[in-house]
Backbone bond lengths (Angstrom), bond angles and torsions (degrees), N, CA, C in turn:
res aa  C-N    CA-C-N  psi(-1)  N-CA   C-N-CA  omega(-1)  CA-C   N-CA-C  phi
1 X - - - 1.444 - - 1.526 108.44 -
2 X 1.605 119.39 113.13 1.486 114.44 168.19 1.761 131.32 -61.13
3 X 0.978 141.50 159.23 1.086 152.32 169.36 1.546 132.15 -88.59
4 X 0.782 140.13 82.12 1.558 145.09 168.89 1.554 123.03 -29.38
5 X 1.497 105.34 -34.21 1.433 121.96 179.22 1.581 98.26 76.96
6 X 1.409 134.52 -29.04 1.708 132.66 -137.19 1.327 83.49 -71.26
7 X 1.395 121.64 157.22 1.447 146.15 159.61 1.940 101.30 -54.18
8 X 1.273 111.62 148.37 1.312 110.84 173.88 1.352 113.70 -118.05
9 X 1.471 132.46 114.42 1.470 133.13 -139.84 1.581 87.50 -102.47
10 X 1.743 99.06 126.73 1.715 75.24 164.15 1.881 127.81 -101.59
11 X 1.161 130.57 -151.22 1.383 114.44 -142.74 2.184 80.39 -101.17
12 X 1.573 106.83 81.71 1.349 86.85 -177.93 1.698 86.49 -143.09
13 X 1.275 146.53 140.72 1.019 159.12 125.54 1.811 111.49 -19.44
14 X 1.097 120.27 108.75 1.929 108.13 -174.63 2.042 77.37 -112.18
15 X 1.775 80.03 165.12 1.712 96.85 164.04 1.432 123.34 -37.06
16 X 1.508 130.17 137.21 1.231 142.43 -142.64 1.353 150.21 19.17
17 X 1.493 87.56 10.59 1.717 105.78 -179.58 1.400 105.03 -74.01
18 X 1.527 116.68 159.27 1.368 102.42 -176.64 1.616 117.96 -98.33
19 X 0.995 135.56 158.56 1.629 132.15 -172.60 1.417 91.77 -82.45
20 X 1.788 116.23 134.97 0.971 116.08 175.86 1.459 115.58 -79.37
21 X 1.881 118.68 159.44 1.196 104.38 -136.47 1.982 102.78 -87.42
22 X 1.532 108.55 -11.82 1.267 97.65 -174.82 1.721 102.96 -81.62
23 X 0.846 117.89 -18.65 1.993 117.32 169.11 1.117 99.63 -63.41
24 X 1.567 134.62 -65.59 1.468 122.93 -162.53 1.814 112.36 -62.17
25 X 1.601 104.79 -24.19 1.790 98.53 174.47 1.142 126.79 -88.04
26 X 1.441 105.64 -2.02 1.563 122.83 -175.79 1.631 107.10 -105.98
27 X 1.487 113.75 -4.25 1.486 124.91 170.12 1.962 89.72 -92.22
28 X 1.002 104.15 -68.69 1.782 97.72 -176.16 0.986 109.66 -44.88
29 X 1.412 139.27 -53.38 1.789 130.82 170.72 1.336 122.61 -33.17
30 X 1.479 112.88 -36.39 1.424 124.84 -145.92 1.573 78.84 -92.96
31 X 1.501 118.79 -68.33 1.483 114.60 170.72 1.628 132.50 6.39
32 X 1.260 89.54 -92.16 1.174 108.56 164.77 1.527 131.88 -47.35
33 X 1.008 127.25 -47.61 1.502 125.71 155.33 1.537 126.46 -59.45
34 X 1.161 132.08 -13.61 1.261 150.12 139.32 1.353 118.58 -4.71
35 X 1.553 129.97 115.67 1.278 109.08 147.72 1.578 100.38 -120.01
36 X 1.084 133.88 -8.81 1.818 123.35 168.91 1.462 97.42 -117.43
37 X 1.683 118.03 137.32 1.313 111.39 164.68 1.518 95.15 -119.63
38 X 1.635 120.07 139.08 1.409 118.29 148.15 0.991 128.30 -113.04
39 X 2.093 124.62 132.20 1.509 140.25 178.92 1.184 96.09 -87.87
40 X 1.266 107.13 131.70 1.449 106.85 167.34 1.563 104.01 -151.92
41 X 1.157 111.98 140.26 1.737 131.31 -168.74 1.280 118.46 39.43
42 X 1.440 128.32 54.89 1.289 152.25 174.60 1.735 108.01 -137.81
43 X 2.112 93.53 138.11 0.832 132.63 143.59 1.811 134.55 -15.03
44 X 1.579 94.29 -50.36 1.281 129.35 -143.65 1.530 114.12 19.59
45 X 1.133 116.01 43.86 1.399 107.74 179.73 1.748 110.15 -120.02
46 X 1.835 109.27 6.84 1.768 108.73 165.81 1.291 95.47 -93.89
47 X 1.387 100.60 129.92 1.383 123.30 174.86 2.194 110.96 -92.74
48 X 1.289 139.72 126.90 1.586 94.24 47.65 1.838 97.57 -109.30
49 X 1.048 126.14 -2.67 1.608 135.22 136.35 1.357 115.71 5.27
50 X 1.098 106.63 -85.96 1.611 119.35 -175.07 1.855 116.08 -56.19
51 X 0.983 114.61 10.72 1.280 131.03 -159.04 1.537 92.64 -115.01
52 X 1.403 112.63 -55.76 1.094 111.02 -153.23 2.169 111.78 -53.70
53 X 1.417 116.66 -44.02 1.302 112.06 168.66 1.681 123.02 -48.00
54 X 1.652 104.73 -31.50 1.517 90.51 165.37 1.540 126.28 -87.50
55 X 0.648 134.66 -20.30 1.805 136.77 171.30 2.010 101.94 -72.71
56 X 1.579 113.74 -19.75 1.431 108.53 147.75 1.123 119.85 -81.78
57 X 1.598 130.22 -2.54 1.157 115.13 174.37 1.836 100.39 -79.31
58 X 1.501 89.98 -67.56 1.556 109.05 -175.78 1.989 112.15 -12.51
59 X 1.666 99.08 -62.28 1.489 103.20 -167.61 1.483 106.56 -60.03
60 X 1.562 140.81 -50.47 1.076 116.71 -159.85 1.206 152.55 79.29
61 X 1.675 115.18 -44.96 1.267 130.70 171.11 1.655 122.04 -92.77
62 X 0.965 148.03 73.86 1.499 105.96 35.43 1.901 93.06 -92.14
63 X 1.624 87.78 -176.36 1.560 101.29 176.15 1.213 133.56 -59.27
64 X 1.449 119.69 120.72 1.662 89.87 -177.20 1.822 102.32 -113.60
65 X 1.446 89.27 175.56 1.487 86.15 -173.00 1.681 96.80 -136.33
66 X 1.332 115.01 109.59 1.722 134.77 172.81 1.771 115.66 -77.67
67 X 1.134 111.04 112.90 1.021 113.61 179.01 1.907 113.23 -127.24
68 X 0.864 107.80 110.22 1.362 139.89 177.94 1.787 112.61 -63.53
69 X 1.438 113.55 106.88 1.781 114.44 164.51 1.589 119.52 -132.20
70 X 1.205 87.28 80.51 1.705 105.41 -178.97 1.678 97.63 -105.55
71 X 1.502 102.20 174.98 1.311 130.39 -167.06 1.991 96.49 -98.96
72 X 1.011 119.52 -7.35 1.299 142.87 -172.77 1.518 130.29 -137.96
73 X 0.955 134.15 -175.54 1.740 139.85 142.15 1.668 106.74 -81.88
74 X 0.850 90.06 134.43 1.618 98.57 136.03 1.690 166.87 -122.21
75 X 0.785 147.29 178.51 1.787 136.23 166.90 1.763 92.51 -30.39
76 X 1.418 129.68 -51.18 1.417 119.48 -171.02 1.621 108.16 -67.29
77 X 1.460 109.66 -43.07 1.421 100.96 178.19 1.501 131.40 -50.95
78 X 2.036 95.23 -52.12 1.800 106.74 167.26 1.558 120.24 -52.39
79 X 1.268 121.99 -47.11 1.104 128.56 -160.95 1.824 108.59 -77.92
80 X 1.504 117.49 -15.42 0.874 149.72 -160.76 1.960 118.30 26.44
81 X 1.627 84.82 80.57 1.632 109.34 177.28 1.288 91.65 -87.15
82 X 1.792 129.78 -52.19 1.408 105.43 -147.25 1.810 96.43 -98.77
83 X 1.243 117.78 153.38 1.784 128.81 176.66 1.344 93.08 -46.77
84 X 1.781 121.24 -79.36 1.431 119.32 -175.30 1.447 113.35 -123.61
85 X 1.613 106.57 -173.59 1.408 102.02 175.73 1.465 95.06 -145.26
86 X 1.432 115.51 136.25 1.515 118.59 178.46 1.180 83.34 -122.07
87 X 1.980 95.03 112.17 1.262 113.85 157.88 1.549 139.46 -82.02
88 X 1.234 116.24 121.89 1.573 116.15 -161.93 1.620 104.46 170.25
89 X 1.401 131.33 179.22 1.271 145.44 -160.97 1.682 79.34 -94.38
90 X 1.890 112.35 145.53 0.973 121.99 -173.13 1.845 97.91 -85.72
91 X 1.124 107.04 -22.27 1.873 114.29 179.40 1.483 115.25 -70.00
92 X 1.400 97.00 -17.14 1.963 94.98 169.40 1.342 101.27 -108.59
93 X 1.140 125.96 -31.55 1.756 113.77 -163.32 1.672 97.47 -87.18
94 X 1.270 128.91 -53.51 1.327 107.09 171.43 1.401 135.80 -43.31
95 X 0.842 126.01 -46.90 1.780 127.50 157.91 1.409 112.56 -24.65
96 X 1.644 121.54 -66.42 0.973 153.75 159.75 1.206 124.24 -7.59
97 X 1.608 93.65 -65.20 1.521 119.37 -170.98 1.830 101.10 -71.75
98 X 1.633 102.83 -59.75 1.947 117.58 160.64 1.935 109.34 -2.31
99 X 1.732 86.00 -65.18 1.713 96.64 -144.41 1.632 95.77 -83.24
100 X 1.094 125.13 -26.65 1.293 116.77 177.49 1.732 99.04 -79.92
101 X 1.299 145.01 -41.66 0.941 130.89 -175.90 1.964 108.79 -55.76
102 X 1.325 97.44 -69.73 1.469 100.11 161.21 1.628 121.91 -22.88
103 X 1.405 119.41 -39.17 1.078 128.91 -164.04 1.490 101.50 -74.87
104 X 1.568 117.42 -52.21 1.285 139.04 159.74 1.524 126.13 -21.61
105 X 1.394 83.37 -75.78 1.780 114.29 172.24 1.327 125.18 -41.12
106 X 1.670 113.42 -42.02 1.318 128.37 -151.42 1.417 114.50 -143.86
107 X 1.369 117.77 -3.56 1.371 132.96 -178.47 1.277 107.99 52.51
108 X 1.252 126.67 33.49 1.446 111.16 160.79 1.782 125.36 -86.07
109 X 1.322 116.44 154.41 1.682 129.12 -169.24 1.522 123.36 -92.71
């Protein structure tokens, strides 16, 4: 079997590359149909990303409800795009968030 040597990119967007364009319309679709969005371990300040929780604010119809789990605030917290923010490491609170849903879901104790 020959070798190519080429680097093998994996499927991740790095700094200034551009988002390819059927991901970024298939992130706006998803948007919009939305009624809970969760941020979790972001900046929110890379755009065109970081955008996307406010144009869920903007629409409204139906309601959505943004909830924020950073290690911090952010531009969404100040500006107050997201409802709340549960502050904490997104690697403990997601689990968290899992087992009580599960708990919900499935009535388990």
């Amino acid at each position: 079997m020959q070798k190519c040597g080429a680097e093998i990119k994996s499927d991740i967007v790095h700094f200034g590359e551009p988002i390819p364009a059927d991901v970024a319309n298939q992130n706006l679709q998803e948007i919009q149909k939305s009624d809970l969005i969760l941020i979790c371990g972001t900046s929110a300040v890379v755009y065109p990303f970081a955008g996307l929780p406010r144009i869920a604010r903007q629409k409204r119809t139906p309601i959505v409800t943004i909830i924020e789990i950073n290690a911090e605030p952010t531009p969404l917290t100040f500006e107050r795009i997201s409802d709340y923010l549960i502050q904490g490491k997104t690697g403990e609170i997601l689990p968290r968030i899992v087992d009580e849903v599960k708990k919900l879901t499935f009535g388990r104790g």
